[in-house]
N, CA, C and O of each residue as an XYZ file, in Angstrom:
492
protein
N     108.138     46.943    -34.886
C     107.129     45.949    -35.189
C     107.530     44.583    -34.651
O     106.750     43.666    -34.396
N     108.933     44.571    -34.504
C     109.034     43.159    -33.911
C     109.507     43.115    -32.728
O     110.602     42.613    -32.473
N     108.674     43.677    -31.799
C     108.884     44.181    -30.177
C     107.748     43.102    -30.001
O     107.850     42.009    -29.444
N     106.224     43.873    -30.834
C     105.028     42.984    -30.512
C     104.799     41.774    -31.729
O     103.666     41.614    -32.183
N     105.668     41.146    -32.101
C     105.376     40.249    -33.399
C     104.872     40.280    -34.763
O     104.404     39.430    -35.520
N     105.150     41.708    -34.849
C     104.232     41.957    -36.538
C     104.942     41.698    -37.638
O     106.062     42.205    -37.692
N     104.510     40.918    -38.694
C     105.541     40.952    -39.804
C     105.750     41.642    -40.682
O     106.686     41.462    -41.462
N     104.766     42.776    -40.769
C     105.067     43.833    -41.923
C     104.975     44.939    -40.903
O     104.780     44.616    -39.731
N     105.109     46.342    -41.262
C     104.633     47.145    -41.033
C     103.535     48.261    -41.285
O     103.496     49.430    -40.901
N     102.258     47.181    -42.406
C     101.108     47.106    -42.472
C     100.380     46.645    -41.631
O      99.414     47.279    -41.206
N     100.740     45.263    -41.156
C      99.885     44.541    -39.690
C     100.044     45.151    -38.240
O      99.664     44.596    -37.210
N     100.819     46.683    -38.344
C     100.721     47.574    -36.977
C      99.532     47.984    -36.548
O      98.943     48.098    -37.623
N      98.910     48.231    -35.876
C      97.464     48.876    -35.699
C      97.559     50.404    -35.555
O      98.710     50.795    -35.361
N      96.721     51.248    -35.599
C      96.910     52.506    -35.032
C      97.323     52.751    -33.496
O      98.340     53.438    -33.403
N      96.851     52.408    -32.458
C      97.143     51.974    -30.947
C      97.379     50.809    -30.718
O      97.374     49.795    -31.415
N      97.541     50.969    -29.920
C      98.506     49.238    -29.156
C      97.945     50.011    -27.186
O      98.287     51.019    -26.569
N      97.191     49.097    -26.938
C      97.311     49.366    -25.513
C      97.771     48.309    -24.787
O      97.810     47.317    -25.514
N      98.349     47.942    -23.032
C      98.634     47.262    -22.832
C      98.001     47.187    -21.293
O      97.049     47.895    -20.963
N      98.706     46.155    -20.311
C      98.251     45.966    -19.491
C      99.155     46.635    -18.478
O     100.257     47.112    -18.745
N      98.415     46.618    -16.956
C      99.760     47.081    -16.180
C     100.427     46.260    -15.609
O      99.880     45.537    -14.777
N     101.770     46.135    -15.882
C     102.568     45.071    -15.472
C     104.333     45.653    -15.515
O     104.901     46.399    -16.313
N     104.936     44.786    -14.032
C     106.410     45.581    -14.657
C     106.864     45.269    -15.925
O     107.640     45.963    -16.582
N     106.430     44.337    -16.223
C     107.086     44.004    -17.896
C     106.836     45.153    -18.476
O     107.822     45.642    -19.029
N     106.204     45.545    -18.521
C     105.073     47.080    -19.749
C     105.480     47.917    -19.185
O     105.107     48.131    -18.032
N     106.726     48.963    -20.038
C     107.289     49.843    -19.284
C     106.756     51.224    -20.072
O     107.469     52.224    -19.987
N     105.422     51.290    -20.889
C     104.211     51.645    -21.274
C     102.919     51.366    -21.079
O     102.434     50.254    -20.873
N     102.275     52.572    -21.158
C     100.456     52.006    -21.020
C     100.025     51.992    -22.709
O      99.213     51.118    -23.013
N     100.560     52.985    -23.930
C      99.711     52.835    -25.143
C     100.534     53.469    -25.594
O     101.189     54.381    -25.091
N     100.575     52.787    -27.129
C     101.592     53.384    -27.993
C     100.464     53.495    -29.067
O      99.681     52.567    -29.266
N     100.407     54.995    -29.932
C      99.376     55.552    -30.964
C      99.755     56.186    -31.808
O     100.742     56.849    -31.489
N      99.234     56.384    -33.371
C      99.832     57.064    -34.300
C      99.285     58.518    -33.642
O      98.328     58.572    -32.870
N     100.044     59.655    -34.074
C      99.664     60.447    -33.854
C      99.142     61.680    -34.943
O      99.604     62.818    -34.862
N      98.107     61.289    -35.975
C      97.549     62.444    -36.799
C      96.213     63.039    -36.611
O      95.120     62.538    -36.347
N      96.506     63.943    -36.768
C      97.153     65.076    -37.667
C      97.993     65.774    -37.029
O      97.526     66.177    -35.964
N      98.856     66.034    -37.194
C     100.194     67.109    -36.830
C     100.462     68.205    -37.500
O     100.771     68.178    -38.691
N     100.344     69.588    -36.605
C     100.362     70.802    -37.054
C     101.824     70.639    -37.913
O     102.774     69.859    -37.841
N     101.519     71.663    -38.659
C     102.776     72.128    -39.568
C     103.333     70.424    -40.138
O     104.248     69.745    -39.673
N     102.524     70.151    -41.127
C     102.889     69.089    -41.846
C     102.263     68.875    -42.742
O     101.390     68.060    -42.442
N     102.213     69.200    -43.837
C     101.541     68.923    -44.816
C     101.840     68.405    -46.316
O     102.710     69.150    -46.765
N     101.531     67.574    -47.139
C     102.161     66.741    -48.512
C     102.871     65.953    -47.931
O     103.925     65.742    -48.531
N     102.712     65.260    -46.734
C     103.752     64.183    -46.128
C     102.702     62.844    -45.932
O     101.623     62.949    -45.349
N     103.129     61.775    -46.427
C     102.663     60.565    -45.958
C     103.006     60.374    -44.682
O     104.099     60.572    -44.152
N     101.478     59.765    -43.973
C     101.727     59.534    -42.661
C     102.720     58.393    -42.194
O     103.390     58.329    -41.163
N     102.634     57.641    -43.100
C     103.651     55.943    -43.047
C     104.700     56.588    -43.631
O     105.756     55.978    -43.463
N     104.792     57.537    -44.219
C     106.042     57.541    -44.877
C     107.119     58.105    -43.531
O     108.298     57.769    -43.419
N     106.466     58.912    -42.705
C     107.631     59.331    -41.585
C     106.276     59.882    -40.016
O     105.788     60.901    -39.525
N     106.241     58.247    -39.828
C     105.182     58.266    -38.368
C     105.761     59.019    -37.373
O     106.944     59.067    -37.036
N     104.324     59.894    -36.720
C     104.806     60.471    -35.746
C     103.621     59.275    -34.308
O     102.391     59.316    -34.299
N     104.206     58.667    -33.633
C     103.663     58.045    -32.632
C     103.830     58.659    -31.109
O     104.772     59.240    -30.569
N     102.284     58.218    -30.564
C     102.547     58.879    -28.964
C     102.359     57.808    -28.103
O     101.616     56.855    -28.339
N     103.017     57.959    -27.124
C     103.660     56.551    -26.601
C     103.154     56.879    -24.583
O     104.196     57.420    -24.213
N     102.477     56.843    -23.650
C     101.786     56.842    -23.188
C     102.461     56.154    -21.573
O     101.916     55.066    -21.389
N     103.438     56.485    -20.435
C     104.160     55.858    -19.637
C     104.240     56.132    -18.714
O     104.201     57.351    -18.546
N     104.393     55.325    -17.559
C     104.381     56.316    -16.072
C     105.866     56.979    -15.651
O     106.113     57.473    -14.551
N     106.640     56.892    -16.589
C     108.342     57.437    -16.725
C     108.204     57.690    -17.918
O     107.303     57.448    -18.720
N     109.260     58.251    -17.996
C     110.314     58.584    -19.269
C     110.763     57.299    -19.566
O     111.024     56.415    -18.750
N     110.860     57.227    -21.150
C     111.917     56.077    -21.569
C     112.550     56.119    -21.932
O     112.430     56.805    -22.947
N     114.294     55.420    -21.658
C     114.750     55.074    -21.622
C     115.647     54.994    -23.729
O     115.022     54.851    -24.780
N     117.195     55.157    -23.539
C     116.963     55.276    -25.287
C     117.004     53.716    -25.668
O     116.589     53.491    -26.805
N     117.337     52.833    -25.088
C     117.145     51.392    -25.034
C     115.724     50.837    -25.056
O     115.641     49.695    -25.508
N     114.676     51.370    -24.690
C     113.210     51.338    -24.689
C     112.678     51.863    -25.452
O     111.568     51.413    -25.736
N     113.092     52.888    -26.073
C     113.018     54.070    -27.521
C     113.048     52.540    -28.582
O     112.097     51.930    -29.071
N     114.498     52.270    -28.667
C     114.898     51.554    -29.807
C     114.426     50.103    -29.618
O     114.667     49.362    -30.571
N     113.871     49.626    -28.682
C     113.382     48.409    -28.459
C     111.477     48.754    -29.476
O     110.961     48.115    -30.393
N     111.238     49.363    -29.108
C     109.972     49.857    -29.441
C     109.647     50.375    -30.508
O     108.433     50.458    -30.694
N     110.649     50.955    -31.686
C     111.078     51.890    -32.784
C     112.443     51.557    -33.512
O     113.593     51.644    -33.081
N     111.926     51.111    -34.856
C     113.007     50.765    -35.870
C     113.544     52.455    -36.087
O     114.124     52.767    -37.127
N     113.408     52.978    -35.525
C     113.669     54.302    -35.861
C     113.405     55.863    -35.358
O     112.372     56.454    -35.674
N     114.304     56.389    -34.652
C     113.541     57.361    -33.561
C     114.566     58.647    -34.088
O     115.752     58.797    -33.797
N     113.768     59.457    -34.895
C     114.531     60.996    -34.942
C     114.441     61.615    -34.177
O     115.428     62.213    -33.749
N     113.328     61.754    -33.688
C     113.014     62.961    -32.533
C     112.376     62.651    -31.328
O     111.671     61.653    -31.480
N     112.341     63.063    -30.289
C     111.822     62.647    -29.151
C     111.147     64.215    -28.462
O     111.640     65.321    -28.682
N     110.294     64.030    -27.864
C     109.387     64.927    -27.269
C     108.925     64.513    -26.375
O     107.963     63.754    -26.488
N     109.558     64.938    -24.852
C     108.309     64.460    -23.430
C     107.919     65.316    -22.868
O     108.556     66.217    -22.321
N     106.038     65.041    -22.963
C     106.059     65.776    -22.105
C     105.590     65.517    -20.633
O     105.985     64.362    -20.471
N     105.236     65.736    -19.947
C     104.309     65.377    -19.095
C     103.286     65.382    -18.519
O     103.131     66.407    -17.855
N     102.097     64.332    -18.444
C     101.007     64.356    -18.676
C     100.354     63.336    -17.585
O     100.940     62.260    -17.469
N      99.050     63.586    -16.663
C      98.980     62.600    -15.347
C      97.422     62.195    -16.274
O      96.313     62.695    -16.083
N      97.803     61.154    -17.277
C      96.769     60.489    -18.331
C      96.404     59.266    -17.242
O      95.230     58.925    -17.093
N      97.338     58.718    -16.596
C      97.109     56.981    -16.177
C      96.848     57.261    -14.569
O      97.357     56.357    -13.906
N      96.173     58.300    -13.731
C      96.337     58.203    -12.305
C      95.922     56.999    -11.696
O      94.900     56.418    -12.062
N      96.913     56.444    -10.466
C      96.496     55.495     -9.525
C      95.433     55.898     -8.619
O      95.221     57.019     -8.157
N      94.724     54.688     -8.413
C      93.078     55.132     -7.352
C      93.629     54.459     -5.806
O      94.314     53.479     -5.513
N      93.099     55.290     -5.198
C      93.031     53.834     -3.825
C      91.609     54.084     -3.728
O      91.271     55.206     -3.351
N      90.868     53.372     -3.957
C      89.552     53.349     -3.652
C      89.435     53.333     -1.863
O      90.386     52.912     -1.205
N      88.337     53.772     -1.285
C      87.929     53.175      0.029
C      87.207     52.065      0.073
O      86.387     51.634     -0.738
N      87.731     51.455      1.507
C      87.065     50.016      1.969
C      85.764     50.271      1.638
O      85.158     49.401      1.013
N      85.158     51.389      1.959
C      83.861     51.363      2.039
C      82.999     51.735      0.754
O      82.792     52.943      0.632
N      82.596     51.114      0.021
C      81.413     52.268     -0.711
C      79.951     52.474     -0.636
O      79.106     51.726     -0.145
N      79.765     53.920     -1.359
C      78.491     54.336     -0.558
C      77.785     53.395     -1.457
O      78.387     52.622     -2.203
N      76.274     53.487     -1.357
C      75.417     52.701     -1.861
C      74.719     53.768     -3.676
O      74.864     54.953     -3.979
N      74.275     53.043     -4.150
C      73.784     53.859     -5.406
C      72.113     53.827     -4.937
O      71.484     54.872     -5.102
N      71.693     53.123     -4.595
C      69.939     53.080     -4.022
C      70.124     54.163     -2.971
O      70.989     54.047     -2.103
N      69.617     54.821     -3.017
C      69.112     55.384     -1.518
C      67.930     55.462     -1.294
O      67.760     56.137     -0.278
N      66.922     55.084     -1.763
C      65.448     54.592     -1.549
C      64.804     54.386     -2.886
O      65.252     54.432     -4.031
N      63.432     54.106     -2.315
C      62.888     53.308     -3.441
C      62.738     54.846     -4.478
O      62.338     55.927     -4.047
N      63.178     54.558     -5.906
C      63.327     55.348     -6.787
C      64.004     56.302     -6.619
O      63.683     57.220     -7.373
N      65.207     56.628     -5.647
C      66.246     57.455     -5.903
C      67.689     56.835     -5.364
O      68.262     56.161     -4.508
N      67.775     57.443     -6.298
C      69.755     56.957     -6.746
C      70.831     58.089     -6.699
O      70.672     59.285     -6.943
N      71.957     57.427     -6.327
C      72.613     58.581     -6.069
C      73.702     57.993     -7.521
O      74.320     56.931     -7.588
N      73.628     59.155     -8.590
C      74.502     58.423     -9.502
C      75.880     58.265     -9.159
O      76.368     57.194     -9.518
N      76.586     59.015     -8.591
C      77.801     59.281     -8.524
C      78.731     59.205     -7.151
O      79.643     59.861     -6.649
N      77.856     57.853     -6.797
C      78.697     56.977     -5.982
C      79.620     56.278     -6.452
O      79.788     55.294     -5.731
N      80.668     56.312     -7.765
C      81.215     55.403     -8.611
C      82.366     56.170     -8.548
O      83.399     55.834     -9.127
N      82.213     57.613     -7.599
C      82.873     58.961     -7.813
C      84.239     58.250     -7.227
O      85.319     58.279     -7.818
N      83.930     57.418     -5.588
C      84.606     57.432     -4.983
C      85.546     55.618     -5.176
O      85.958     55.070     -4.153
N      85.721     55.000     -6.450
C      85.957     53.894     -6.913
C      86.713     54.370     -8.146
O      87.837     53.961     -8.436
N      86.110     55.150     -8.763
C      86.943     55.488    -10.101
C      86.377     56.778    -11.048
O      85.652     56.884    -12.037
N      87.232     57.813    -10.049
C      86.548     59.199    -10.636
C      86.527     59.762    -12.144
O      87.498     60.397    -12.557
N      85.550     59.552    -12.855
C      85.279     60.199    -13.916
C      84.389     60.596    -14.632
O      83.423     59.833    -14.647
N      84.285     61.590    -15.322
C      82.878     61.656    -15.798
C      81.660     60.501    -16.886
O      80.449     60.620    -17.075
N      82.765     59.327    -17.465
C      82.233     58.276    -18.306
C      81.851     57.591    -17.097
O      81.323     56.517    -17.386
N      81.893     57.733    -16.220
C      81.538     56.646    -14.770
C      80.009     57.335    -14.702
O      78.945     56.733    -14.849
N      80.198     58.784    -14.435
C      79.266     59.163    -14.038
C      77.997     59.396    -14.969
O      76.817     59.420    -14.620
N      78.463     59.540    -16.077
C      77.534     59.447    -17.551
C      76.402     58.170    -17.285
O      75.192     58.165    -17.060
N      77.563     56.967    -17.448
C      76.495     55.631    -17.248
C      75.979     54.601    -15.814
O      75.346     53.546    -15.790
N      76.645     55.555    -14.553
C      75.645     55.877    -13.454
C      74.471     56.082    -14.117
O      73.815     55.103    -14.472
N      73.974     57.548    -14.416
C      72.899     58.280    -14.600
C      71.857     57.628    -15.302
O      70.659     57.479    -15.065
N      72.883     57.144    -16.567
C      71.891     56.125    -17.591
C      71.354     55.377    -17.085
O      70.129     55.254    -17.076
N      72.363     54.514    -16.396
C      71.499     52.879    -15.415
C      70.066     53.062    -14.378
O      69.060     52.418    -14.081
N      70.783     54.523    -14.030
C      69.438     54.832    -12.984
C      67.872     55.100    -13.665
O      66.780     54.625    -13.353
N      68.294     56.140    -14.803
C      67.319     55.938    -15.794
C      66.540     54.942    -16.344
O      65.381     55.116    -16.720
N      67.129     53.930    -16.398
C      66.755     52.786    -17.103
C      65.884     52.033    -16.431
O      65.461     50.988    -16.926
């Protein structure tokens, strides 16, 4: 808690996201419930958090981040991919009243891109 300035460990939030920067040697740190095979356990009483990075960290980055680390679990997961977009992008008009939604494909592929493409065109 006093990595990001909190004074209790009530004023933690559930997530913490951050920006990308070398300083941020994380993208999001999150409680993680519900957890199989656990049950009659307070969640504050022994947090399980998932912590979100383009590496492994470090046990100095563990303990910078965690008054307390029993267990550790990595796995690996391609959650944060880098884009290179092209110079070029296509157009979303392609004539009067048709749209191509999923010109957004080639800027930042995903389906929430392509969801509110569709909507906008709708609209």
């Amino acid at each position: 808690m006093t990595h990001f300035g909190f004074l209790t460990e009530d004023d933690i939030p559930e997530v913490i996201g951050t920006t990308e920067t070398p300083k941020n040697y994380f993208n999001s740190v999150g409680m993680q419930e519900p957890v199989e095979n656990r049950s009659n356990t307070d969640p504050k009483e022994l947090p399980i958090r998932k912590v979100f990075s383009r590496s492994d960290l470090s046990t100095s980055q563990l303990n910078e981040l965690f008054s307390n680390v029993d267990e550790v679990k990595a796995v690996s997961w391609l959650a944060y991919p880098h884009y290179t977009p092209p110079e070029k992008f296509w157009s979303f008009v392609l004539d009067d009243g048709v749209f191509y939604v999923n010109a957004i494909e080639h800027s930042a592929s995903a389906m929430e891109m392509s969801a509110v493409s569709a909507k906008n065109a709708a609209c």
